[in-house]
DSSP file (Angstrom, degrees, kcal/mol; ACC not computed):
  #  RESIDUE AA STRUCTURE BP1 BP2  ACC     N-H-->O    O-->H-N    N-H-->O    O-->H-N    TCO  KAPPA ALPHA  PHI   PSI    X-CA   Y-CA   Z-CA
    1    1 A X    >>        0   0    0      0, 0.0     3,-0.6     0, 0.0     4,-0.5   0.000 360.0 360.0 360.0 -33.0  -46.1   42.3   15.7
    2    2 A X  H 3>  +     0   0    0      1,-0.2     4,-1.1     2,-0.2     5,-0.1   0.332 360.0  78.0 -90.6  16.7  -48.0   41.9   12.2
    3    3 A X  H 3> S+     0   0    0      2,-0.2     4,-0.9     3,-0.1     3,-0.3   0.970  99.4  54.2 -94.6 -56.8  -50.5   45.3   13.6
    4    4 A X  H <> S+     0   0    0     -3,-0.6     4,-1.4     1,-0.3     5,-0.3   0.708 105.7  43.6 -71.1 -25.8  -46.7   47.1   12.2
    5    5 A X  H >X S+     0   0    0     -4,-0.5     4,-3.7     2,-0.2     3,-0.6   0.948 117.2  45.3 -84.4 -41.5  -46.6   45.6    8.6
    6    6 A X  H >X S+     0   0    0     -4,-1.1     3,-2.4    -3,-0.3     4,-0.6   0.779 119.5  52.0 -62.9 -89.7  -50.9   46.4    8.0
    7    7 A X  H 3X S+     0   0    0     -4,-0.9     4,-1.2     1,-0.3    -1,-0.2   0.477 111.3  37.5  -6.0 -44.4  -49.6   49.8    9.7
    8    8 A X  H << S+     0   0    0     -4,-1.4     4,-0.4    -3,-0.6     3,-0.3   0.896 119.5  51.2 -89.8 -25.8  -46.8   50.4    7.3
    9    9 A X  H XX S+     0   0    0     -4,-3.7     3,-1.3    -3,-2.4     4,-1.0   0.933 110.3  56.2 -49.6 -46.5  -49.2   49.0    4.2
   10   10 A X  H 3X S+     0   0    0     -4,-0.6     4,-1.0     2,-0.3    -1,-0.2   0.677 107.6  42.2 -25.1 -62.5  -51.6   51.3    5.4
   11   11 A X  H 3< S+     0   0    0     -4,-1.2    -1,-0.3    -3,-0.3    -2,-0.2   0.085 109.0  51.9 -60.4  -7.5  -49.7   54.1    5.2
   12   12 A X  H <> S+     0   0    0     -3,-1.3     4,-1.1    -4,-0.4    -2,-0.3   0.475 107.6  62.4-126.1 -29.9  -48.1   53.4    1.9
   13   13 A X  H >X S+     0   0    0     -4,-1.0     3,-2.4    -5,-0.3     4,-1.1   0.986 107.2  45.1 -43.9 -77.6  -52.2   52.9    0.8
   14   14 A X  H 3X S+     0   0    0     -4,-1.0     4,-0.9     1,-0.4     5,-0.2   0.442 113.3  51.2 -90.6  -2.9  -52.9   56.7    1.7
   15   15 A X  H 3> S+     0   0    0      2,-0.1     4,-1.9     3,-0.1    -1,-0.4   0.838 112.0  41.1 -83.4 -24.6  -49.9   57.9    0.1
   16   16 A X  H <X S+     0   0    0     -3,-2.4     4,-1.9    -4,-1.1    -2,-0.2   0.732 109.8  59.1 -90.4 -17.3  -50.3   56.5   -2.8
   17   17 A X  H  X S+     0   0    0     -4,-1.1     4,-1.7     2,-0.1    -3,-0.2   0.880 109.8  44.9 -72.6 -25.3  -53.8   57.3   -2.8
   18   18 A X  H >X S+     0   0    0     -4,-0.9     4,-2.7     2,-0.1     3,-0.7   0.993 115.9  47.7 -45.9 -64.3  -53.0   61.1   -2.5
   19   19 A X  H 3X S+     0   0    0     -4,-1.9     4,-1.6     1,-0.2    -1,-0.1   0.801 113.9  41.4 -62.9 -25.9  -50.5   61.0   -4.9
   20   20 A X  H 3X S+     0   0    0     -4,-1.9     4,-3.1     2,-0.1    -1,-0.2   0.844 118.4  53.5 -78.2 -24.8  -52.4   59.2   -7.5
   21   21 A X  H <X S+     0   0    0     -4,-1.7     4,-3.7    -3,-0.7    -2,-0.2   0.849 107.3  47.2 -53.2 -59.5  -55.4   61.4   -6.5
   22   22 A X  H  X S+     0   0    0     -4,-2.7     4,-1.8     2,-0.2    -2,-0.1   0.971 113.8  50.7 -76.1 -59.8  -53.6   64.5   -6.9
   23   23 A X  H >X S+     0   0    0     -4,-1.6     3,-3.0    -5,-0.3     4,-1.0   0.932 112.2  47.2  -8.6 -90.9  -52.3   63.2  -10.4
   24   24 A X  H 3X S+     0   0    0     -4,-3.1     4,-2.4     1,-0.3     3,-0.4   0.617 100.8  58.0 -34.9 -44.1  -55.5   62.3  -11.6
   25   25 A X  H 3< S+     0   0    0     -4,-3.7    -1,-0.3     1,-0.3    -2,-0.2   0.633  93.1  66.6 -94.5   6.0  -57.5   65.0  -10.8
   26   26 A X  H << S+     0   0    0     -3,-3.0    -1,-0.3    -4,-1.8    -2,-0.2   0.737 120.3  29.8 -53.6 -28.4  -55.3   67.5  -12.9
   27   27 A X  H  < S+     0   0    0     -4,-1.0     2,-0.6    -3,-0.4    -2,-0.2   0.912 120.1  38.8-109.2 -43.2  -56.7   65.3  -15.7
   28   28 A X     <  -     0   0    0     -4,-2.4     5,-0.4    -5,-0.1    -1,-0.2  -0.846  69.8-123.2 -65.2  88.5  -59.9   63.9  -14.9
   29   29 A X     >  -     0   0    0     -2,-0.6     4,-1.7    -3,-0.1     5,-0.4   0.005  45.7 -99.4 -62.9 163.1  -63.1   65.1  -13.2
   30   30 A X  H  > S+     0   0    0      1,-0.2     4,-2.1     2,-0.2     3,-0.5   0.871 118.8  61.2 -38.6 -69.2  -64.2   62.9  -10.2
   31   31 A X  H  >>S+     0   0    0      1,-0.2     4,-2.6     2,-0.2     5,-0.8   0.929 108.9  41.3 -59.9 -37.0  -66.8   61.0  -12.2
   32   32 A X  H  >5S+     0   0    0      1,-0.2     4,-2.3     3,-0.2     5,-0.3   0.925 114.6  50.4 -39.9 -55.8  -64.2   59.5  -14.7
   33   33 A X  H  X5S+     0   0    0     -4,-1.7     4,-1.1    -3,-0.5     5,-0.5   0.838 120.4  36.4 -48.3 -51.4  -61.9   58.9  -12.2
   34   34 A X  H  X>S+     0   0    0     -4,-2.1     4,-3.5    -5,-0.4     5,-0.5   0.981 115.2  49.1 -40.4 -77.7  -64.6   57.1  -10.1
   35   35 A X  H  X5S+     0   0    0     -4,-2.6     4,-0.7    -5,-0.3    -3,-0.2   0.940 122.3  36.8 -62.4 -45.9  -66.6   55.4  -12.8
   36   36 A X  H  X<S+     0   0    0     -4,-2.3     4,-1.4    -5,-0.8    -1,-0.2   0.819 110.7  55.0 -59.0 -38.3  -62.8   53.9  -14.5
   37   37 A X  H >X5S+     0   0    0     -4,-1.1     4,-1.9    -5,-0.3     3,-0.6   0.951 115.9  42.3 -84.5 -50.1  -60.8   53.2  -11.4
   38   38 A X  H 3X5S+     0   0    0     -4,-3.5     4,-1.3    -5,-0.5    -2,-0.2   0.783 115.0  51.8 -59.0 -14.2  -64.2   50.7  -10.3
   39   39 A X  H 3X<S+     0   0    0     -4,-0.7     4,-1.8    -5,-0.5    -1,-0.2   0.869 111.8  44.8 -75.0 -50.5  -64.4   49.5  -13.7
   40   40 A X  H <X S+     0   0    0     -4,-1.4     4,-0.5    -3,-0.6    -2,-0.2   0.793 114.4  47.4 -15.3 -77.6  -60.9   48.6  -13.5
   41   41 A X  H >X S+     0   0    0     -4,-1.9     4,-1.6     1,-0.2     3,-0.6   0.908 110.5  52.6 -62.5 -68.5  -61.2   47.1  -10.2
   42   42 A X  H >X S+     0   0    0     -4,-1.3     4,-1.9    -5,-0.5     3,-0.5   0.881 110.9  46.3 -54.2 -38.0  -64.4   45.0  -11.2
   43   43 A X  H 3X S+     0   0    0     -4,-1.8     4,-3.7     1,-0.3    -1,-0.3   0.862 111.0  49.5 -51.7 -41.0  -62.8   43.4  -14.2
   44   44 A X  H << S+     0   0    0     -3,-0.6    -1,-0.3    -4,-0.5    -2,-0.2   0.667 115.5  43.4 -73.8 -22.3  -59.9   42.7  -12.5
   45   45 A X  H XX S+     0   0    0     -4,-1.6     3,-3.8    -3,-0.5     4,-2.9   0.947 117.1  53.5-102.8 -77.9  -62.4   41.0   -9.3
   46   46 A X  H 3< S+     0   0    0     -4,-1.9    -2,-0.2     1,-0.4    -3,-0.1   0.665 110.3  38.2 -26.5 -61.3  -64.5   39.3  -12.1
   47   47 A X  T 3< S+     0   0    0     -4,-3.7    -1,-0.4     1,-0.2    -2,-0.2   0.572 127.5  35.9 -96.4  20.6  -61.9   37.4  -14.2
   48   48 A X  T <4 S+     0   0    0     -3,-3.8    -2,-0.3    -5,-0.1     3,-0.2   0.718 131.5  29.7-109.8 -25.7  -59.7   36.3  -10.9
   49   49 A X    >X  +     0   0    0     -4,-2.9     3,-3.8     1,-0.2     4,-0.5  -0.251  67.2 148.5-112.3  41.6  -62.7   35.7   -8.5
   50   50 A X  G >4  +     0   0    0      1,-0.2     3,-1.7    -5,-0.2    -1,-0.2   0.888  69.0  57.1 -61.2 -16.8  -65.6   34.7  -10.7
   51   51 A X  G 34 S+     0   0    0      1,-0.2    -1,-0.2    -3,-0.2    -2,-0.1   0.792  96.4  67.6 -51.3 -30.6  -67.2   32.4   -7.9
   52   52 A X  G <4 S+     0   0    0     -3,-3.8     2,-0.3    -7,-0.1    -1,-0.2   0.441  70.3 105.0 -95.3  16.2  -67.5   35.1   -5.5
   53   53 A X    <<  -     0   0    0     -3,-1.7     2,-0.5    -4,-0.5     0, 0.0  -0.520  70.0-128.8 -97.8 173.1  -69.8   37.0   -7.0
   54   54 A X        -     0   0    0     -2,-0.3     3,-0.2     1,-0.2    -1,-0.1  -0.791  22.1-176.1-131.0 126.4  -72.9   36.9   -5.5
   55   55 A X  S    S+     0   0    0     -2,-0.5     2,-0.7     1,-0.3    -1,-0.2   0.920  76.8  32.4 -90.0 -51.1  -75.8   36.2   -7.7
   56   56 A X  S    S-     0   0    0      0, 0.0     2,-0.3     0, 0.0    -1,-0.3  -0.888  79.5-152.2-121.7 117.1  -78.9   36.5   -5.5
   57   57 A X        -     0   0    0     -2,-0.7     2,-0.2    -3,-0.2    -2,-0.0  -0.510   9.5-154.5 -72.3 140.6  -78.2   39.0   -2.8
   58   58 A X    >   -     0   0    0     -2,-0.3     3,-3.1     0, 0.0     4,-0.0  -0.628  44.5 -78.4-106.4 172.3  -80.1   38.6    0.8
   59   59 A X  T >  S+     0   0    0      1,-0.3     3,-2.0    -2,-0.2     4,-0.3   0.734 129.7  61.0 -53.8 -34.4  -81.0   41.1    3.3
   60   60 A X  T >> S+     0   0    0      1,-0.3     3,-0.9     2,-0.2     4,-0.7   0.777  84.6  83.6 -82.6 -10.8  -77.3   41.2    4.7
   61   61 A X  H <> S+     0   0    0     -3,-3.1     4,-2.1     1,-0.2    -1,-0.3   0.538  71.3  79.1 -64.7   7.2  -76.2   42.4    1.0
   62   62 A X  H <> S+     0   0    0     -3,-2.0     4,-2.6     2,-0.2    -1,-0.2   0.975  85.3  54.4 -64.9 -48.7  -77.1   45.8    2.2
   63   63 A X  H <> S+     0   0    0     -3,-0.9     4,-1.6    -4,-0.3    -2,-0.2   0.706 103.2  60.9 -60.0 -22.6  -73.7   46.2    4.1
   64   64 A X  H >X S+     0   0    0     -4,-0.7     4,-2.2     2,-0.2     3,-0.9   0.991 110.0  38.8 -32.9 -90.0  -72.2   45.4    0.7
   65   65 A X  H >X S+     0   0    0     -4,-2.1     3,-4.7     1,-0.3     4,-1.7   0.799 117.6  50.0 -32.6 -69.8  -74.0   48.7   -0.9
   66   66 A X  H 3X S+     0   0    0     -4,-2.6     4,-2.1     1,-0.3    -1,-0.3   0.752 106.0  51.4 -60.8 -33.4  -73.3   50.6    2.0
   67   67 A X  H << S+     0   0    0     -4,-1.6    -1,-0.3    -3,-0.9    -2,-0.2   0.732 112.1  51.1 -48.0 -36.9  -69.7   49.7    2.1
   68   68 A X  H X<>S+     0   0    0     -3,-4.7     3,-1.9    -4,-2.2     5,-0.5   0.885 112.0  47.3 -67.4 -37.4  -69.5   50.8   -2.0
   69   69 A X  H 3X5S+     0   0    0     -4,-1.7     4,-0.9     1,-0.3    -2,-0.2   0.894 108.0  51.7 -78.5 -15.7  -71.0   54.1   -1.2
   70   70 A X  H 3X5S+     0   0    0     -4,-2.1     4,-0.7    -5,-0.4    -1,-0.3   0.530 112.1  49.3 -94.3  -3.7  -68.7   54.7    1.9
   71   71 A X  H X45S+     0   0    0     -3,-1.9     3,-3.2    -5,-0.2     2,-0.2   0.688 112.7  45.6 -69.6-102.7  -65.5   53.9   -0.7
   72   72 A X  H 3>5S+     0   0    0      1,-0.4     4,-3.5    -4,-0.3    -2,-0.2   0.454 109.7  63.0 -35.3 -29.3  -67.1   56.5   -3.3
   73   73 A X  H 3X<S+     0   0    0     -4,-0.9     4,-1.4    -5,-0.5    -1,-0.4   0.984 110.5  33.9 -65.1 -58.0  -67.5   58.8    0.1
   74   74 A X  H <X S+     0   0    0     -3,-3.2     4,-1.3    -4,-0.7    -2,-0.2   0.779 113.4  61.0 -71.1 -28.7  -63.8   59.0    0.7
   75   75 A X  H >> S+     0   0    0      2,-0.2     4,-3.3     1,-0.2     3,-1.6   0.991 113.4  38.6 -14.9 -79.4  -63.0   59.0   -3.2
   76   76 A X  H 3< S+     0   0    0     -4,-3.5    -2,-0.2     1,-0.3    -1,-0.2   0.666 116.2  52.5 -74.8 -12.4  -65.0   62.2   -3.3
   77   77 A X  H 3X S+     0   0    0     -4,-1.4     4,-0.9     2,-0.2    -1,-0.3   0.799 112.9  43.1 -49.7 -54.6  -63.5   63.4    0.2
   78   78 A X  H <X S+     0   0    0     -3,-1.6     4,-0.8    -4,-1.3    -2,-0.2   0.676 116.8  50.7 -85.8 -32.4  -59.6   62.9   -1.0
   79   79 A X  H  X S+     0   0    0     -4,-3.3     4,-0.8     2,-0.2    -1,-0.2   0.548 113.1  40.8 -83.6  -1.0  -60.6   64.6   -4.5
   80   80 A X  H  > S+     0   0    0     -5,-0.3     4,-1.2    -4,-0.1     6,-0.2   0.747 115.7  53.5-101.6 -42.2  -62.5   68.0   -3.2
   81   81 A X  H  <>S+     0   0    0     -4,-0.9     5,-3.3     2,-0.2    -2,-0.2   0.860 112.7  38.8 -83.3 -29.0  -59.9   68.3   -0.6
   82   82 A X  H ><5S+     0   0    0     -4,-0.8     3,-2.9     3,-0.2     4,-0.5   0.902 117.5  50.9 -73.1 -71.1  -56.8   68.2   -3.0
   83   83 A X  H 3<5S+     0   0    0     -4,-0.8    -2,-0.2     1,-0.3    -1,-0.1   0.586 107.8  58.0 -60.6   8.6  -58.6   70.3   -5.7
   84   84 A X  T 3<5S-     0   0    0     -4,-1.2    -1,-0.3    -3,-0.1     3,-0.2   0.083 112.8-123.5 -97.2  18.1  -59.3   72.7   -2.9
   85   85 A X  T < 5 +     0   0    0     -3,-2.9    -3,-0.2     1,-0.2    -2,-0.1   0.688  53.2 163.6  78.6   6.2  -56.1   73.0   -2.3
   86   86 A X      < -     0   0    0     -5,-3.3     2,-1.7    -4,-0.5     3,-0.2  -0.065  47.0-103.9-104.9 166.8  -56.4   71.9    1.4
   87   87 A X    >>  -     0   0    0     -3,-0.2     4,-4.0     1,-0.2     3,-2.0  -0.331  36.2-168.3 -83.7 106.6  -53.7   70.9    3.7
   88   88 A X  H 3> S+     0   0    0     -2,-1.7     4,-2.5     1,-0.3    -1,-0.2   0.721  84.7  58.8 -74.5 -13.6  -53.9   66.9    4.0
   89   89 A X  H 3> S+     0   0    0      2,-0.2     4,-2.1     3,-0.2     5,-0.3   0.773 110.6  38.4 -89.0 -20.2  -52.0   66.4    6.5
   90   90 A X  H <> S+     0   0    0     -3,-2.0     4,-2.6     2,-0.2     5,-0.4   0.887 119.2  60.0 -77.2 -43.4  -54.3   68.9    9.4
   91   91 A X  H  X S+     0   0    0     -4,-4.0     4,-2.6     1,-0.3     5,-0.3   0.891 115.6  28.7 -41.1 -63.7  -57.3   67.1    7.2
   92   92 A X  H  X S+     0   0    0     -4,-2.5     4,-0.9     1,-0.2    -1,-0.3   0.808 113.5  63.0 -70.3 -26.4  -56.0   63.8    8.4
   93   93 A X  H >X S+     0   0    0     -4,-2.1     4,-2.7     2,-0.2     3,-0.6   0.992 110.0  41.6 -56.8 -61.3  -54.7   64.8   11.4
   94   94 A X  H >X S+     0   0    0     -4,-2.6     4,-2.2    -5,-0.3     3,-1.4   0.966 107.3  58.2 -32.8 -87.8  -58.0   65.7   12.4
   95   95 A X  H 3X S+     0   0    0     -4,-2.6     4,-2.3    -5,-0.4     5,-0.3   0.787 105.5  48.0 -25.6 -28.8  -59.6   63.1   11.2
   96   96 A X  H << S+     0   0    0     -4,-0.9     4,-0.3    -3,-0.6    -1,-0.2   0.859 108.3  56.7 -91.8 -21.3  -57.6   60.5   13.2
   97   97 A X  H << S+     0   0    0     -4,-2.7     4,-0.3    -3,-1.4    -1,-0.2   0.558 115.3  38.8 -90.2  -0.1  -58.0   62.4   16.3
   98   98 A X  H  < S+     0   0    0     -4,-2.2     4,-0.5    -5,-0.4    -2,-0.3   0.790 126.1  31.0-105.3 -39.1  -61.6   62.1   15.7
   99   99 A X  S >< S+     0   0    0     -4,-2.3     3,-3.8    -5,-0.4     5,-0.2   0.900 109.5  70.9 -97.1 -83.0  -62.1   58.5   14.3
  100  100 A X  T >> S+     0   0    0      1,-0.3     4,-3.2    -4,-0.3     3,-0.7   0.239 106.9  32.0 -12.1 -72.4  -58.9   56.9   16.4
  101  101 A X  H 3> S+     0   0    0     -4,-0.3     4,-1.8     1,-0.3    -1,-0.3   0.729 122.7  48.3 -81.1  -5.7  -60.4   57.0   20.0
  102  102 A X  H <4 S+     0   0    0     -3,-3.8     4,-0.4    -4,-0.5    -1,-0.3   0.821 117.7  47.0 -86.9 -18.0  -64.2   56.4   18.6
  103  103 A X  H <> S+     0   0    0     -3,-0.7     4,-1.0    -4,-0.2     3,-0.3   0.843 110.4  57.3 -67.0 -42.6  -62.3   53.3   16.5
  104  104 A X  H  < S+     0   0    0     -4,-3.2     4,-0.4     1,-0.2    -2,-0.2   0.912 111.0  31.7 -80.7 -53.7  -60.8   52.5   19.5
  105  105 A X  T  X S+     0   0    0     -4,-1.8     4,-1.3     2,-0.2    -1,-0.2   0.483 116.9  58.9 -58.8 -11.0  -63.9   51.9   21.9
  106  106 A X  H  > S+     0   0    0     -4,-0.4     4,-0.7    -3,-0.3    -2,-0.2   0.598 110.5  42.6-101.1 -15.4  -66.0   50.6   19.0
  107  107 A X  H  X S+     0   0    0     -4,-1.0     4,-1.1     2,-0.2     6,-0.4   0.453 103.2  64.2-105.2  -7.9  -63.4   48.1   18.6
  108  108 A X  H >4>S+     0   0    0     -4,-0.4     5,-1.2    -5,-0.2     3,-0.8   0.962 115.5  40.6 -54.4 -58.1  -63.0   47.3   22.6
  109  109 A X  H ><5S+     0   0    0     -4,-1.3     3,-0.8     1,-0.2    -2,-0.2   0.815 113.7  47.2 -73.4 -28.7  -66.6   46.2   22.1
  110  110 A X  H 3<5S+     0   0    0     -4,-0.7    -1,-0.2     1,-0.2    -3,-0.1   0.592 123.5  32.1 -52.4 -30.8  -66.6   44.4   18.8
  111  111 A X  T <<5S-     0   0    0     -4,-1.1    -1,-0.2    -3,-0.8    -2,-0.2  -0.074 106.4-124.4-128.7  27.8  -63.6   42.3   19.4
  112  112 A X  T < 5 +     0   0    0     -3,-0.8     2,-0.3     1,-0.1    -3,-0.2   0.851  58.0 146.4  32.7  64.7  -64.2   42.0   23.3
  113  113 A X      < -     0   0    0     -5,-1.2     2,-0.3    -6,-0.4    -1,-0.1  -0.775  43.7-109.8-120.1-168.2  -61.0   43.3   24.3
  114  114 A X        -     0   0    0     -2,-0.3     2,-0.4    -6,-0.0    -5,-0.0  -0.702  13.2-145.6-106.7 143.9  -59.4   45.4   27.2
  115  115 A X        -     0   0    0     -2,-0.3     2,-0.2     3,-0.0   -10,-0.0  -0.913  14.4-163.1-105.7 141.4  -57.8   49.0   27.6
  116  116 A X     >  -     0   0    0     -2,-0.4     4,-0.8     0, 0.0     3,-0.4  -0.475  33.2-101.9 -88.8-166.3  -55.3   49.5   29.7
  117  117 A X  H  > S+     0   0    0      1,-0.3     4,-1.5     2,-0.2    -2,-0.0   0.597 121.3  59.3-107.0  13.0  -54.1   52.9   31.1
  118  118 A X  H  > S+     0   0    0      2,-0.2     4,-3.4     3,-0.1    -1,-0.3   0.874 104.4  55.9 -85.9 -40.7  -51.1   53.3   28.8
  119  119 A X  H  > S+     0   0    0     -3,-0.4     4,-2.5     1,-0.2    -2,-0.2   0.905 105.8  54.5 -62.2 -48.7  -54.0   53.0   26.0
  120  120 A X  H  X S+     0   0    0     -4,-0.8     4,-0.6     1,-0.3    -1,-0.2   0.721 106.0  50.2 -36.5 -60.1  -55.7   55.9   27.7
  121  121 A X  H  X S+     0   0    0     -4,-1.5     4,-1.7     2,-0.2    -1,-0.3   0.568  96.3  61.7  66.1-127.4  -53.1   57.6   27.4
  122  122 A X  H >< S+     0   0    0     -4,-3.4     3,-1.3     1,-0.2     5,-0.4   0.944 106.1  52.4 -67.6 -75.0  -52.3   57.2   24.0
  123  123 A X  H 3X S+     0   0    0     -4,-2.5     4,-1.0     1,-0.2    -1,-0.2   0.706 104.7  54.8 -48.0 -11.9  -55.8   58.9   23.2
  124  124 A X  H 3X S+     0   0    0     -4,-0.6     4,-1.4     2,-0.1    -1,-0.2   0.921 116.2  44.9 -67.3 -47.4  -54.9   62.1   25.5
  125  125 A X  H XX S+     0   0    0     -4,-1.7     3,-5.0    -3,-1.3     4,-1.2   0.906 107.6  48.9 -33.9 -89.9  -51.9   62.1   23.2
  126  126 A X  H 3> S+     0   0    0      1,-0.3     4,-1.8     2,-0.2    -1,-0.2   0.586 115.8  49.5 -45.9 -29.4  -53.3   61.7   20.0
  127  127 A X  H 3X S+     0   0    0     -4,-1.0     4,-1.4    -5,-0.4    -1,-0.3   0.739 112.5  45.9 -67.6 -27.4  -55.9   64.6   21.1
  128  128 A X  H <X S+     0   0    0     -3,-5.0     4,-2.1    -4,-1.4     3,-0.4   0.914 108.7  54.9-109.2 -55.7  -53.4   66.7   22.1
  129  129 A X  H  X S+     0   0    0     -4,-1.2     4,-2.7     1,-0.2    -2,-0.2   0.860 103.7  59.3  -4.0 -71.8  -51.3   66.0   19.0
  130  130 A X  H  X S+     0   0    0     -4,-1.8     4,-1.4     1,-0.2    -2,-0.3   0.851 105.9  47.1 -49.5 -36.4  -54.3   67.0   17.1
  131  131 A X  H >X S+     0   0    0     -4,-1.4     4,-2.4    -3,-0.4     3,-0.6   0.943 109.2  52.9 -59.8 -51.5  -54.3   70.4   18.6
  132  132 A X  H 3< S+     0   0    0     -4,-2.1    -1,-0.2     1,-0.2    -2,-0.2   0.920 106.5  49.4 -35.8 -59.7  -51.1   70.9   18.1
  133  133 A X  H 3< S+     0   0    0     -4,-2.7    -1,-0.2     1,-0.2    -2,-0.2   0.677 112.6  48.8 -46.8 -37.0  -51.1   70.1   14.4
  134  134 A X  H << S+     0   0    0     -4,-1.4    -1,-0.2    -3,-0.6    -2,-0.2   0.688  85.4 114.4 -89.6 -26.1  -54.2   72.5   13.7
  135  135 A X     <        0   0    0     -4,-2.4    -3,-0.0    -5,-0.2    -4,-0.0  -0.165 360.0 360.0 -75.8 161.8  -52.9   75.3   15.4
  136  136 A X              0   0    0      0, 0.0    -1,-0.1     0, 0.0    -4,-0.0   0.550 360.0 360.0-116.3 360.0  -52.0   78.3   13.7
């Protein structure tokens, strides 16, 4: 039941990240926007979480980095594709029909669970969904 509330938070994330996106970059180029909203962010992490920041990094602080640079990836993803005009909703549509069912098996195995054939399914849908969505 609580997979519907992340769902609708989720969803209310990538709208407001469009919209704030779309804002912004009528005023800002991407590094400003970047380099301010993480600045922002860090201050904000810094004076409520000072414990957690981590002084001497070990080998597993790589997934750290790579986890900034794959934010900064979708940053620069969500800003090219609005100032290119592009239509966000075939972008994402795409996109989900492409991450969903590889999310979906990559999380069978990660979290040892089970498909059933309704699940199955769902990913002929979504796929089929995506087609729908792109055509013109």
């Amino acid at each position: 039941m609580y997979w519907i509330f992340y769902s609708l938070a989720l969803s209310l994330h990538y709208l407001f990240e469009v919209i704030l996106t779309k804002y912004l970059a009528n005023k800002y180029d991407l590094r400003k926007i970047i380099i301010n909203t993480y600045l922002i962010s860090f201050l904000l992490l810094a004076a409520f979480y000072p414990k957690d920041i981590i002084i001497k990094p070990d080998t597993n602080y790589i997934y750290i980095l790579l986890f900034a640079v794959n934010l900064l990836f979708g940053i620069f993803i969500w800003y090219h594709a609005i100032i290119n005009k592009l239509n966000l909703g075939k972008l994402d549509g795409l996109a989900i029909a492409i991450y969903l069912p590889i999310l979906t098996l990559v999380s069978l195995y990660m979290f040892k669970q089970k498909m059933i054939i309704e699940n199955y399914i769902g990913i002929i849908f979504v796929a089929i969904g995506a087609y729908l969505i792109l055509k013109e």
